[in-house]
C-alpha positions in Angstrom: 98.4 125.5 100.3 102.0 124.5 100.7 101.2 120.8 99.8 99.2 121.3 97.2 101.5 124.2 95.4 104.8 120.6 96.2 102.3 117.7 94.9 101.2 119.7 91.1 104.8 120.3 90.3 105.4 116.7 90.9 102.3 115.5 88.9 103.1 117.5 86.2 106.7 116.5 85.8 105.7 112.8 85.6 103.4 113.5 83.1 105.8 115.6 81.2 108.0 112.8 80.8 105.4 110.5 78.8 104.2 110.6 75.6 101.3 112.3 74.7 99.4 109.4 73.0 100.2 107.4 76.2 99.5 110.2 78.9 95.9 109.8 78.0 96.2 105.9 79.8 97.0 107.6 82.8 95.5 110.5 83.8 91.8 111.4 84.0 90.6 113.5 81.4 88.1 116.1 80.4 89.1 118.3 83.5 87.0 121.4 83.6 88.1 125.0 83.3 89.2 126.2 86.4 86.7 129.0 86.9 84.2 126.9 86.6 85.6 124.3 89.0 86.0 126.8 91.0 82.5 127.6 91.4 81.4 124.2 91.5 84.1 123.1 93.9 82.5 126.0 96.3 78.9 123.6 96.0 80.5 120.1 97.2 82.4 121.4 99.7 79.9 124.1 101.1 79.4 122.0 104.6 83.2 121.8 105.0 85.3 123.9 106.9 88.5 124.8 104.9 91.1 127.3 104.1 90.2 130.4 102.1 93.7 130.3 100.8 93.7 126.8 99.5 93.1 126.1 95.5 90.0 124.5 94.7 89.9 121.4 93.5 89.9 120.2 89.7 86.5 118.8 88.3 86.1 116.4 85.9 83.3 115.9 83.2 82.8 112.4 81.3 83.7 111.4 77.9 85.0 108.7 75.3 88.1 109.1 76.1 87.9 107.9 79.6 87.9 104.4 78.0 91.6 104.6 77.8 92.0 105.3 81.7 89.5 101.8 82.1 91.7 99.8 80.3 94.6 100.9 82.2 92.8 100.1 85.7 92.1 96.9 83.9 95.4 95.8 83.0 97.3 97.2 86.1 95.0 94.7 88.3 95.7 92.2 86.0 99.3 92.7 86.7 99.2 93.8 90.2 97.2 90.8 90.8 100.0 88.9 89.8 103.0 90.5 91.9 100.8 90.6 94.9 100.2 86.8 94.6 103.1 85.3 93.0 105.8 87.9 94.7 104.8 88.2 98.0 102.1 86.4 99.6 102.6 83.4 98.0 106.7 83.3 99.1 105.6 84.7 102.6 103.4 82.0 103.3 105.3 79.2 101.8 108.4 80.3 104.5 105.6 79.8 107.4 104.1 77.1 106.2 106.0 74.4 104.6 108.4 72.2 106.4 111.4 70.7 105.5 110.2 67.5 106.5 107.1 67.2 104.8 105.8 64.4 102.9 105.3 64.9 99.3 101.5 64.6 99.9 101.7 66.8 102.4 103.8 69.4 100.5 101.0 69.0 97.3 98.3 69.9 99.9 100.2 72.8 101.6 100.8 74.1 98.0 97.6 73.9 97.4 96.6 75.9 100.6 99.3 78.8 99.9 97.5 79.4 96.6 94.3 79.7 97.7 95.4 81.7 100.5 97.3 84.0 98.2 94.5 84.3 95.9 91.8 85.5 98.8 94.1 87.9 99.8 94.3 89.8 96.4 90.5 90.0 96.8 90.7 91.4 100.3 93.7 93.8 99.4 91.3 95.2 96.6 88.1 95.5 98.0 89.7 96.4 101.7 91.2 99.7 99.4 88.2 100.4 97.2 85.7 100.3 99.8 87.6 102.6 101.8 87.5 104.8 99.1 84.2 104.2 98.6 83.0 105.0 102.5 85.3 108.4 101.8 83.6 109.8 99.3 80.1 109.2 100.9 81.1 110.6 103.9 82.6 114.0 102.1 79.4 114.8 101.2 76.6 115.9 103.8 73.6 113.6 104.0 74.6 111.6 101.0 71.9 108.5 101.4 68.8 111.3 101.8 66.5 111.8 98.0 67.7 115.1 97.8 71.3 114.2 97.8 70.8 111.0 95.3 68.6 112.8 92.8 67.8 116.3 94.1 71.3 117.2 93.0 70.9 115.3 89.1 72.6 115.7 86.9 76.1 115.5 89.1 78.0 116.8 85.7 81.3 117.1 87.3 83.1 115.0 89.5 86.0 115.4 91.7 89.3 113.6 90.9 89.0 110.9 93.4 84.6 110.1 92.4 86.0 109.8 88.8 89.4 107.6 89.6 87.0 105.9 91.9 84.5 105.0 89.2 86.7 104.5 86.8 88.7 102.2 88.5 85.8 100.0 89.4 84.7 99.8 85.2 88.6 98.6 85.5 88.2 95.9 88.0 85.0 94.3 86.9 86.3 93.5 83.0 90.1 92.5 85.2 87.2 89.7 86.9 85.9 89.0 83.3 89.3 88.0 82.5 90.2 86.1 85.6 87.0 83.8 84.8 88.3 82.8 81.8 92.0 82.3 82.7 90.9 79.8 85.9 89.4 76.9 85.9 86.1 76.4 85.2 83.7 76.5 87.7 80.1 75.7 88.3 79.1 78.7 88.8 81.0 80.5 85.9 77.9 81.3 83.8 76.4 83.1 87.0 79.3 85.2 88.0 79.9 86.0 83.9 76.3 87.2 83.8 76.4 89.2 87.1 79.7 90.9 85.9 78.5 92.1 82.7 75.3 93.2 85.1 77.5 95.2 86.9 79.1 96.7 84.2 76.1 97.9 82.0 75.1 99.6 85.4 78.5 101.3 85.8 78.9 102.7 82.3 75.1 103.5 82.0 74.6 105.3 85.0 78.4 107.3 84.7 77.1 108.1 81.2 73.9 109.4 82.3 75.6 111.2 85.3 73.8 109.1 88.2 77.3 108.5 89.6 76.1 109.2 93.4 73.6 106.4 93.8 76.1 104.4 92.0 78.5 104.8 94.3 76.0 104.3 97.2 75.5 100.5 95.6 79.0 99.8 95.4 79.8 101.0 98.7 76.9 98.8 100.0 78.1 95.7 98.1 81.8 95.7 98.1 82.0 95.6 102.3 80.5 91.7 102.1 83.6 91.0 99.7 85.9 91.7 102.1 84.6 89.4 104.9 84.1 86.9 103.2 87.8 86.5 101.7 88.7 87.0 105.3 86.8 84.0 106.5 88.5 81.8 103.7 91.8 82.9 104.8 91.1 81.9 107.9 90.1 78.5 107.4 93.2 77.9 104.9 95.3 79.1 108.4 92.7 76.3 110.2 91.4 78.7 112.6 88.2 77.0 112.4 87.0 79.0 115.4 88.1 82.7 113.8 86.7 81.2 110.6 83.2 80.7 111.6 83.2 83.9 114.0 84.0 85.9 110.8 81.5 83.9 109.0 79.0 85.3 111.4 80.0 88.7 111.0 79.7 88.3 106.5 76.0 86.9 107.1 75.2 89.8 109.4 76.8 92.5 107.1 75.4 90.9 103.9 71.8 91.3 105.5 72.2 94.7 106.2 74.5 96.4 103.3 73.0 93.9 100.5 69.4 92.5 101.3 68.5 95.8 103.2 70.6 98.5 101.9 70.0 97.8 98.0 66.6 97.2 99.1 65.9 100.6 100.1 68.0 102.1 97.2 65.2 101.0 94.7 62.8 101.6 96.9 64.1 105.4 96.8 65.2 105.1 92.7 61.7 103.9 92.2 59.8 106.1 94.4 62.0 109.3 95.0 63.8 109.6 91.6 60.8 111.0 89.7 59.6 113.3 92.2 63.0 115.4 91.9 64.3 114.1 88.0 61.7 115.6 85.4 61.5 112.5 82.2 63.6 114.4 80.1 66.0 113.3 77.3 68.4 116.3 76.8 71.9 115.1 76.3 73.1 118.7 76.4 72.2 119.3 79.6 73.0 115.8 80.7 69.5 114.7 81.3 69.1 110.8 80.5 65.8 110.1 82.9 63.1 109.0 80.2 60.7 106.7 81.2 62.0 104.0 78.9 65.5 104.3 80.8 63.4 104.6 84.3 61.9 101.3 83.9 65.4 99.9 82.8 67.5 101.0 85.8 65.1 99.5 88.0 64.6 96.3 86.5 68.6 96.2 86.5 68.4 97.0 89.8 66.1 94.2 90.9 68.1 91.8 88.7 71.2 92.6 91.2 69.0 92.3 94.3 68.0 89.2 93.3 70.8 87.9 92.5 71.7 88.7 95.7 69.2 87.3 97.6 69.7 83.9 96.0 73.2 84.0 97.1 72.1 84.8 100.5 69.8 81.8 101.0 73.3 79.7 100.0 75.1 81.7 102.7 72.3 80.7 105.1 72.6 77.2 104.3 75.9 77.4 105.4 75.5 79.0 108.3 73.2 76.2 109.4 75.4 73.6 108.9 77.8 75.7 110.8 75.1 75.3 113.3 75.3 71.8 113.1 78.9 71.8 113.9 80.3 70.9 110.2 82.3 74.2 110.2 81.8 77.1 107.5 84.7 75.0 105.6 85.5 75.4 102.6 84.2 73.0 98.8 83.8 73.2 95.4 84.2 73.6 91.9 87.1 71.0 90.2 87.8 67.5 90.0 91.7 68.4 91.6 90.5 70.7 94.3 87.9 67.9 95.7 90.8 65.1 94.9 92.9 66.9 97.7 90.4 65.8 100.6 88.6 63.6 101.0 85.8 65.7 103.4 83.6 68.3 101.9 82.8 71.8 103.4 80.5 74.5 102.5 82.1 78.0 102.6 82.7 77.7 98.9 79.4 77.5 97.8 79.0 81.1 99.5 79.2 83.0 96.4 82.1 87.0 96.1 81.4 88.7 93.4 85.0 88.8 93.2 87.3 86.0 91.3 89.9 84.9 93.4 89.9 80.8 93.4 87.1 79.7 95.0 88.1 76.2 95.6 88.1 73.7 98.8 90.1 74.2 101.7 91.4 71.0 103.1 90.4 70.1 106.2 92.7 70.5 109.0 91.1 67.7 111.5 93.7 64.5 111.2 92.3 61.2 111.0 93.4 58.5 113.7 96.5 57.5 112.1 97.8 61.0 112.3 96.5 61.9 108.1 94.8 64.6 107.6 92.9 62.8 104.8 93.0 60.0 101.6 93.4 61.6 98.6 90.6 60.6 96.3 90.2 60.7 92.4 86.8 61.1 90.8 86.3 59.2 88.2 
C-alpha cells in the first residue's frame, strides 16, 4: 500500500510538469473509471493472493488517441537504438578489441566486427526485455493458453497498464524496424522482411482494435524468444567463439521448432477451431464484438501467412544447420557488395532470417590462412 500511495505522487508530478498537448505522447490513455476498474481488477486477479488493503489497479480501454503513445515507442527506439549502439557498445568493444598495433586492414575488419556486434546486441537488448514482459503477463493470468482463457473471456475490453504499454510498445517497435529497413543497406531479403512487418502490424492494430489482445500476446510471446537466440549466436561468432556459436545455434533451431512451427501451429488450430464455439459472429462495436465471419476467415488466413512464412525461414535455418553438420560452422554471409569484400570465405548464419533489423551482414572468419591473414580482401565486380 505504502509503495503504491510513494510511486502515484511521483507519476503525477512528472506528468504535471508537461504540457498537456504533449502529455498525451507519454502516458496511456483512456483509463477507466476507478469503480469500474475496480470491479474488473477483482476478475484478473481472482487466482492471486493479495492484500485487501492494496488499490486496485487502473484499467485501460482502447482508442485513437493511443496512436500518439505508438509514435512515441517508435521514435524512443529509434533513438535508444542509437545511444545503445553508438554510446556504449560500440566504444566498449572497440577498447577490447582493437589493438594499437593493428594493420589498417585489420583495423577496417575489426570495425566492421564492432558494428555488427553492436547492432545484434540492440536486437537482443530489445527482445531479451519485451519477451520478458511478454512471459509476465502470460503467467499473471491462470491457464492463459487454454480456449476458455483466449476466447471464453472475448471481448478483453480493458487492459491493465502493463498489457496496454506492452502492446503498444510492440505497434512501436515494428514501424521503428520499418524504418531501420530503409535507413540500411539494402538487402536481398528487404522485400520479405518489409512484407512480414506490415503483416505483423495489420495483426497488431486489428486484433488490439477488435479486443483479441490475449491470443495476440500469446503469438508474440511465442515468436519474439527465437529473436533473442539468434542475435546471441551472431554475437558470438563476431567474438569467434565458433564452438559457443554453433551450440547456441542448436539451441535457436530447437526453440524455433517448438515456440514458432509448433506453438503458432496450435494457435490457429485453436483460433480456427475453438474461437467460434465460445465467440458468437457478431458485429456490435458497442459492445466490442468484431467476430463476423468475414473477419474470421481473415484472421486466419493472416495467421497462416505468418506460419508460413515461418516455416520457409525454418527450412533456411535447417540448411544451415546441416552445413554446421558438415563442419563449415553456423558462420555468418550476406547481403552487400562491402560486407562480402571483407572475406574472402562465406558462411551461412546470415541467411537464417530475425524478424528483427539489426545488420545482418557477414561475420569474417576468424580461422588465419597460412601466412598468418585471416583472409584477401576481394572486390566483386
Amino acid at each position: 500500500m505504502q509503495r503504491n500511495m510513494t510511486q502515484l505522487p511521483t507519476l503525477t508530478h512528472l506528468q504535471s510538469r508537461l504540457p498537456t498537448s504533449l502529455l498525451q505522447f507519454v502516458s496511456l490513455q483512456y483509463p477507466v473509471p476507478p469503480t469500474t476498474s475496480s470491479r474488473l481488477a477483482s476478475i484478473f486477479s481472482s487466482s492471486h493472493s493479495s492484500s485487501l488493503s492494496s488499490p486496485p489497479p487502473t484499467l485501460y480501454s482502447n482508442g485513437p488517441r493511443d496512436v500518439y503513445f505508438v509514435f512515441s515507442c517508435a521514435v524512443a527506439f529509434t533513438v535508444l537504438r542509437e545511444v545503445i549502439i553508438r554510446g556504449i557498445v560500440t566504444p566498449s568493444a572497440r577498447y577490447w578489441l582493437v589493438k594499437d598495433r593493428a594493420s589498417k586492414r585489420e583495423k577496417r575488419k575489426l570495425h566492421h566486427i564492432i558494428t555488427r556486434f553492436a547492432e545484434q546486441s540492440w536486437s537482443f537488448f530489445y527482445c531479451s526485455i519485451f519477451w520478458s514482459i511478454g512471459v509476465t503477463i502470460v503467467r499473471r493470468v491462470p491457464g492463459f493458453t487454454t480456449p476458455e482463457q483466449l476466447w471464453g473471456t472475448y471481448p478483453v475490453l480493458y487492459l491493465p497498464a502493463l498489457t496496454k504499454f506492452y502492446y503498444l510498445a510492440q505497434l512501436g517497435w515494428w514501424f521503428h524496424q520499418i524504418f531501420v529497413i530503409h535507413t540500411e543497406k539494402p538487402r536481398s531479403d528487404h522485400w520479405q522482411m518489409l512484407g512480414h512487418h506490415i503483416l505483423t502490424i495489420t495483426l497488431i492494430v486489428s486484433s488490439y482494435r477488435a479486443n483479441f489482445t490475449r491470443v495476440g500476446t500469446l503469438i508474440h510471446v511465442l515468436m519474439d524468444f527465437c529473436d533473442i537466440v539468434l542475435p546471441l549466436a551472431k554475437m558470438l561468432r563476431y567474438l569467434s567463439l565458433s564452438t559457443a556459436c554453433d551450440a547456441t545455434f542448436v539451441l535457436f533451431l530447437v526453440s524455433w521448432l517448438f515456440s514458432r512451427q509448433v506453438g503458432l501451429f496450435l494457435v490457429i488450430k485453436t483460433s480456427y477451431f475453438d474461437a467460434p464455439k465460445f465467440i458468437p459472429f457478431e458485429w456490435n462495436p458497442s459492445a466490442g464484438r468484431y467476430l463476423t465471419h468475414t473477419t474470421y476467415r481473415i484472421f486466419i488466413a493472416m495467421q497462416v501467412v505468418l506460419y508460413c512464412l515461418a516455416t520457409a525461414w525454418f527450412y533456411l535455418a535447417c540448411m544451415v544447420a546441416v552445413r554446421v553438420v558438415r563442419g563449415l560452422g553456423a558462420d555468418d554471409s550476406r547481403s552487400d557488395a562491402e560486407d562480402e569484400g571483407i572475406d574472402g570465405e562465406e558462411s551461412p548464419l546470415e541467411d537464417v532470417p530475425t524478424t528483427t533489423t539489426s545488420g545482418h551482414h557477414i561475420i569474417p572468419s576468424e580461422t588465419p590462412t597460412p601466412n598468418g591473414q585471416d583472409g584477401e580482401l576481394r572486390k566483386r565486380k
